[in-house]
N, C-alpha and C positions, 0 to 999 in steps of 0.2 A: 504494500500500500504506500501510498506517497500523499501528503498533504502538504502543502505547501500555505506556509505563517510567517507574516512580516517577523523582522526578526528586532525592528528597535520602533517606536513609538512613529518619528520621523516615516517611516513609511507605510505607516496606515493612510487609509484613503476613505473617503467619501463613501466608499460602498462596505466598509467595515461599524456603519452605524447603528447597524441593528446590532451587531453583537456588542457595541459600546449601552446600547439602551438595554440588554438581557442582562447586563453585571448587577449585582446585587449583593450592597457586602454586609448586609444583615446575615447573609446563609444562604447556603445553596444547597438544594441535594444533585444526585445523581443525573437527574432530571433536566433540571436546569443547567447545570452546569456542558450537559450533551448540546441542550438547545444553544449556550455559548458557542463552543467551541464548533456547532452546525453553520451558526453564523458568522462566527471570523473566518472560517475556513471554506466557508461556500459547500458545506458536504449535505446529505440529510442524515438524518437523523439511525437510518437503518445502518450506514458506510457507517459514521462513526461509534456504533454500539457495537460494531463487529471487532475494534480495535482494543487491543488487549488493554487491562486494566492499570499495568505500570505505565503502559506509552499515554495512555489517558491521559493519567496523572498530569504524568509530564507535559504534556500539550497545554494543558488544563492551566497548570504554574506559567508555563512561558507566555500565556496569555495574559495572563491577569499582570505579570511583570511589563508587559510592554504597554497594558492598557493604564498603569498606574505610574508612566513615564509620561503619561499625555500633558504639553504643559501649555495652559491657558491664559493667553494674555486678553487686557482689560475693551483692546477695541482688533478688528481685525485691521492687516495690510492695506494702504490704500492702490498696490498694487502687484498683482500675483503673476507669477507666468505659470502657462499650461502647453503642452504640446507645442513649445516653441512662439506662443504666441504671449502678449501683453492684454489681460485685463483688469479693468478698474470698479475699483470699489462703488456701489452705485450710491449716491447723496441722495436722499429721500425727496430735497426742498428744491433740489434741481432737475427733477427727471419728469419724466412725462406722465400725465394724468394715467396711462395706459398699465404704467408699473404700480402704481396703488389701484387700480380694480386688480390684475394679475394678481399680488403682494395679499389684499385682502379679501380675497376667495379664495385663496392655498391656507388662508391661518384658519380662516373659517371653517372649511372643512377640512383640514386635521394632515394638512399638506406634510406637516413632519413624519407625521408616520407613515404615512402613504407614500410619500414619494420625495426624500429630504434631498435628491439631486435637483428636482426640478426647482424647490429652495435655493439651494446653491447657485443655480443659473441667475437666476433673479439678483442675488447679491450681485455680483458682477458679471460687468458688459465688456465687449473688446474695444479698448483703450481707441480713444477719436470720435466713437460711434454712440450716438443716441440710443434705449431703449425705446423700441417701438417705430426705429427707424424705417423710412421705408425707399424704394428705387423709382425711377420714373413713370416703372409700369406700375406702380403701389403694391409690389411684392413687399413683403416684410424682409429687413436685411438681419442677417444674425440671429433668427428666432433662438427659440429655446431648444426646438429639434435639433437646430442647427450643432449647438455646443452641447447635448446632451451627455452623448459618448467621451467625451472627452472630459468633464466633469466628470462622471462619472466613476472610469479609470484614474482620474490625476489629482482631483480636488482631495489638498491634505484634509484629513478627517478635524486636527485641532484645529485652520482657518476656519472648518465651517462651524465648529462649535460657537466659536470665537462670535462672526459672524450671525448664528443666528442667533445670539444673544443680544448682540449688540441691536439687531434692527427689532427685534420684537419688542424690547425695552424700547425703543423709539418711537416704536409704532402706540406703545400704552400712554406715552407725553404727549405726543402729537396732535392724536383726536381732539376733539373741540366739541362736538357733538353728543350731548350726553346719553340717548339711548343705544348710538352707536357704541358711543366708547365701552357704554354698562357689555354691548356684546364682545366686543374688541377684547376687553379687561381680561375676562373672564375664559374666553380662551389661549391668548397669548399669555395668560399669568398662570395656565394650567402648561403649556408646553416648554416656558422662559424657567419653573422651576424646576421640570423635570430635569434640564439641563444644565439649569445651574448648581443644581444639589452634586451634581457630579464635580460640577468646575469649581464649585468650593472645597471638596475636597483634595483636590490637584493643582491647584493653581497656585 
């Protein structure tokens, strides 16, 4: 058998979040701890019940060692490279009306767990380029399909922590509107703790 596991915190990625959201250090059994190491490892859950119980272990320890290197700073980069390209941090008060409907219908319905790259996209745009840009023919330039993959494989796992702290705390100052905000609050301060109960411990 061969699994293949980042071997230092630095090379976690974006698509390692579900196994960062299964940690749990109150206790774990057997159970969970499979359902971990299913999800850092990309396996199911049947592969890895097959794997002998020292090598378990073992897997089990290097995990938690590389997931309790994760180190959280207080705002993300304002600019990342991916796949050879430059992008930038997107400014809430400068972007386009398009990125707050996008922004809040992902928090609304539960975009983190659903689907935390498409999150990730939305943080940042490719450096020059407007969100919700468009071409002469009013194709949209750079969607989110566009850069999906590529987040996906590359976005470090700590920037988007980092990141989706930073904007969902934004997004709870921001609002003006008070039955908006009462909805806003309420699920951005259920998703903002989940993640930062973690980043408080790590950080």
């Amino acid at each position: 058998m061969e699994i293949k596991i980042p071997k230092r915190a630095e090379d976690l990625r974006i698509r390692h979040f579900k196994a960062f959201k299964e940690w749990n250090e109150e206790g774990m059994d057997t159970m969970d701890k499979a359902r971990l190491v299913a999800a850092f490892t990309n396996r199911n859950i049947r592969y890895i019940s097959s794997i002998d119980i020292n090598d378990f272990d073992k897997i089990y320890n290097h995990i938690l060692s590389v997931l309790s290197k994760i180190k959280i700073n207080t705002k993300p980069p304002e600019e990342i490279q991916l796949n050879g390209r430059t992008y930038s941090l997107i400014d809430p008060h400068k972007t386009s009306a398009g990125w707050h409907m996008d922004w809040g219908e992902l928090v609304k319905n539960g975009g983190f767990d659903k689907d935390p790259v498409k999150c990730a996209c939305l943080f940042y745009h490719p450096k020059g380029h407007g969100y919700g840009e468009v071409d002469r023919n009013s194709n949209l330039v750079h969607s989110i399909k566009d850069k999906y993959e590529i987040f996906n494989n590359e976005f470090p796992l700590s920037i988007f922590i980092e990141s989706a702290s930073f904007f969902l705390l934004k997004s709870i100052k921001s609002i003006s509107i008070s039955t908006e905000k009462k909805i806003w609050e309420i699920k951005a301060t259920q998703v903002t703790n989940q993640i930062l109960s973690f980043c408080g411990r790590k950080s």
